[in-house]
ZAMI-675726 format. One record per residue: residue number from 1; z, y, x of N, C-alpha, C in turn. Coordinates in nm, 4 decimals. Example, Ala and Ser with C-alpha at 12.3 -4.5 7.8 and 13.67 -1.06 7.14 Angstrom:
REM residues 2
+------+----------+----------+----------+----------+----------+----------+----------+----------+----------+
| resi |      nup |   nnorth |    neast |     caup |  canorth |   caeast |      cup |   cnorth |    ceast |
+------+----------+----------+----------+----------+----------+----------+----------+----------+----------+
|    1 |   0.7800 |  -0.5690 |   1.3190 |   0.7800 |  -0.4500 |   1.2300 |   0.7800 |  -0.3300 |   1.3200 |
|    2 |   0.7080 |  -0.2250 |   1.2850 |   0.7140 |  -0.1060 |   1.3670 |   0.7870 |   0.0030 |   1.2900 |
+------+----------+----------+----------+----------+----------+----------+----------+----------+----------+
END
This chain:
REM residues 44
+------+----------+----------+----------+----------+----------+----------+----------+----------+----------+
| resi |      nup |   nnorth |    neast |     caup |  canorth |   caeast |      cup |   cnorth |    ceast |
+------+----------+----------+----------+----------+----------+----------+----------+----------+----------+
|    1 |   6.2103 |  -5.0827 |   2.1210 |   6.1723 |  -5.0615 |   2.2609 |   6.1218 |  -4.9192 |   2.2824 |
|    2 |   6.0388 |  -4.8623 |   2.1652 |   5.9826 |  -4.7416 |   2.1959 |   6.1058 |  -4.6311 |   2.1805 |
|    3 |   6.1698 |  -4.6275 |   2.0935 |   6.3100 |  -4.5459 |   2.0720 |   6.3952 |  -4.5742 |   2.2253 |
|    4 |   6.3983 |  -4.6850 |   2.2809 |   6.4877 |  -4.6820 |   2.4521 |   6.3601 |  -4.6048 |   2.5434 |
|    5 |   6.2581 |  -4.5733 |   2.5218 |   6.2192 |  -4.5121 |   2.6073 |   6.2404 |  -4.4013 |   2.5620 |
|    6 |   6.2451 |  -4.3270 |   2.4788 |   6.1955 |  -4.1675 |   2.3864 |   6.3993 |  -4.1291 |   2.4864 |
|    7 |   6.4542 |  -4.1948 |   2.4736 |   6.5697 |  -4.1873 |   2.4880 |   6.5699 |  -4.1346 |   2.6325 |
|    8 |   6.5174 |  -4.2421 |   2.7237 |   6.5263 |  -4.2507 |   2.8742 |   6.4142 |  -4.1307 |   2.8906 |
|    9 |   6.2847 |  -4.1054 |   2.8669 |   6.2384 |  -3.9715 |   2.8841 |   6.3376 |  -3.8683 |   2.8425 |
|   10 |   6.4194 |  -3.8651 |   2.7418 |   6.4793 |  -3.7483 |   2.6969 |   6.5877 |  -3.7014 |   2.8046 |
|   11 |   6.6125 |  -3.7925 |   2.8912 |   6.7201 |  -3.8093 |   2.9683 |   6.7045 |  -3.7550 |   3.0888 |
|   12 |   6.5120 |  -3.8123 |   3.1580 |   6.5282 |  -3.7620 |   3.2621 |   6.4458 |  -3.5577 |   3.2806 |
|   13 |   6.4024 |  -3.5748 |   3.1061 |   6.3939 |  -3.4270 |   3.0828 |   6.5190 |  -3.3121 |   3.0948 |
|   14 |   6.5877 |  -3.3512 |   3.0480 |   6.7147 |  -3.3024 |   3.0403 |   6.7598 |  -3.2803 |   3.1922 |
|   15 |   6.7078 |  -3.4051 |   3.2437 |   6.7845 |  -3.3869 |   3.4375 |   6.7405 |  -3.3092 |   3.5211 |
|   16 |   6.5871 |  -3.2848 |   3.4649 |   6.5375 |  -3.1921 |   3.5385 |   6.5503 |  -3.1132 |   3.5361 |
|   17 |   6.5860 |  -3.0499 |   3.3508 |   6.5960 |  -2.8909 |   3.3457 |   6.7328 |  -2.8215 |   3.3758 |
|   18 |   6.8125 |  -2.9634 |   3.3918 |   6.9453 |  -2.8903 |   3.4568 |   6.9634 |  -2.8621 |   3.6107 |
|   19 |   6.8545 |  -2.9748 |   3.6682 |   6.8314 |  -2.9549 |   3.8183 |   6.7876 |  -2.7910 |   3.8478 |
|   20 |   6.6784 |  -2.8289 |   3.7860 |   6.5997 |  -2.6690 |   3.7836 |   6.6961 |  -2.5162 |   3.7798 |
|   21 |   6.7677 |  -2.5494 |   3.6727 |   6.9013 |  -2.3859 |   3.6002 |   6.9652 |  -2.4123 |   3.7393 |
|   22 |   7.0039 |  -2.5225 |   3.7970 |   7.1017 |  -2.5519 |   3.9256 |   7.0657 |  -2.4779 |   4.0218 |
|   23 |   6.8792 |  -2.5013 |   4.0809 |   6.8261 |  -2.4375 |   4.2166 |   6.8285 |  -2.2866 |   4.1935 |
|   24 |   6.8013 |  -2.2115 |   4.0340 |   6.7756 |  -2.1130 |   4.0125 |   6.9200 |  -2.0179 |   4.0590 |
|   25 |   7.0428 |  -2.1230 |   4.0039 |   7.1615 |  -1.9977 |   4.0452 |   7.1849 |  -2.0107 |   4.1380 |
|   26 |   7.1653 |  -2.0777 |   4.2452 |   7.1720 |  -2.1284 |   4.3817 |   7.1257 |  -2.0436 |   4.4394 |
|   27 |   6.9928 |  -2.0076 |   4.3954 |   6.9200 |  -1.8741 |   4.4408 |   6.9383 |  -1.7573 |   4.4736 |
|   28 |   6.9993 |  -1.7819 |   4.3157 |   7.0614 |  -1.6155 |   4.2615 |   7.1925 |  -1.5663 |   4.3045 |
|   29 |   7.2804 |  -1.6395 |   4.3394 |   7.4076 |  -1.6765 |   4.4043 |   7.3780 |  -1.6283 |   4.5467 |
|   30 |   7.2806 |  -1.6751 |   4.6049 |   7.2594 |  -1.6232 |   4.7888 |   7.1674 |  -1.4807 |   4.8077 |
|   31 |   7.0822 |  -1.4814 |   4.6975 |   7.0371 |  -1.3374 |   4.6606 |   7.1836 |  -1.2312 |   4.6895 |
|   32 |   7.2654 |  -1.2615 |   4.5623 |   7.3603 |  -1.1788 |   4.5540 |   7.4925 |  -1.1740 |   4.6837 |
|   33 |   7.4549 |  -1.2699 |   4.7599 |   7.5582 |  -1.2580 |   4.8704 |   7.5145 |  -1.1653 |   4.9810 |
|   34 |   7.3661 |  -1.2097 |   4.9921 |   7.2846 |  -1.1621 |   5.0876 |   7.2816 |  -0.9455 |   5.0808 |
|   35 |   7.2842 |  -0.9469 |   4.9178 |   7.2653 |  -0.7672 |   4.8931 |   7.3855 |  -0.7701 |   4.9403 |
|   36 |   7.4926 |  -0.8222 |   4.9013 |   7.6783 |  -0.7682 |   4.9478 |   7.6602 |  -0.7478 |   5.0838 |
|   37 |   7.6129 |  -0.8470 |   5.1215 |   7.6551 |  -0.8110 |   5.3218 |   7.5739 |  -0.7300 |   5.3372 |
|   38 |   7.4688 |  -0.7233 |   5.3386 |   7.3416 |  -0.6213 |   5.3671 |   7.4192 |  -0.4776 |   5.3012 |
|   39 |   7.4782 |  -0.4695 |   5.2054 |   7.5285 |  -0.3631 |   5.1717 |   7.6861 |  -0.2846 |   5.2426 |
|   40 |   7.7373 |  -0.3804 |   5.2843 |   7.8625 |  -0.3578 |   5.3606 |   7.8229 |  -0.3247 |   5.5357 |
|   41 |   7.7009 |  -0.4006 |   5.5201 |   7.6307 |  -0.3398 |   5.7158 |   7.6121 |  -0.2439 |   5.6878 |
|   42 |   7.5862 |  -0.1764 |   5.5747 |   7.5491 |  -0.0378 |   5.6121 |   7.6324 |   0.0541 |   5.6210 |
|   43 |   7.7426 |   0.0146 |   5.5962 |   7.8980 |   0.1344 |   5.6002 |   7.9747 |   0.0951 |   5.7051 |
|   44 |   7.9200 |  -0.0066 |   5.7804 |   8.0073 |  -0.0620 |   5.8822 |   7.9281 |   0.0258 |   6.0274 |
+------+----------+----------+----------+----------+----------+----------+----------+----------+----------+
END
């Protein structure tokens, strides 16, 4: 019983830290869209 939990914590550790890497490039992804346009207004 204690090994199905160590398991199911390991699981929803894992979910989070992939949630987490997920919001981070999400971030980083609209960061980097945001400099492109901001950078193309200025030659426009």
């Amino acid at each position: 019983m204690s090994k199905q939990n160590k398991e199911i914590d390991n699981y929803h550790v894992s979910y989070l830290v992939i949630f987490i890497c997920y919001w981070f490039y999400i971030i980083k992804i609209n960061l980097i869209i945001n400099s492109v346009f901001n950078f193309s207004n200025v030659f426009n």
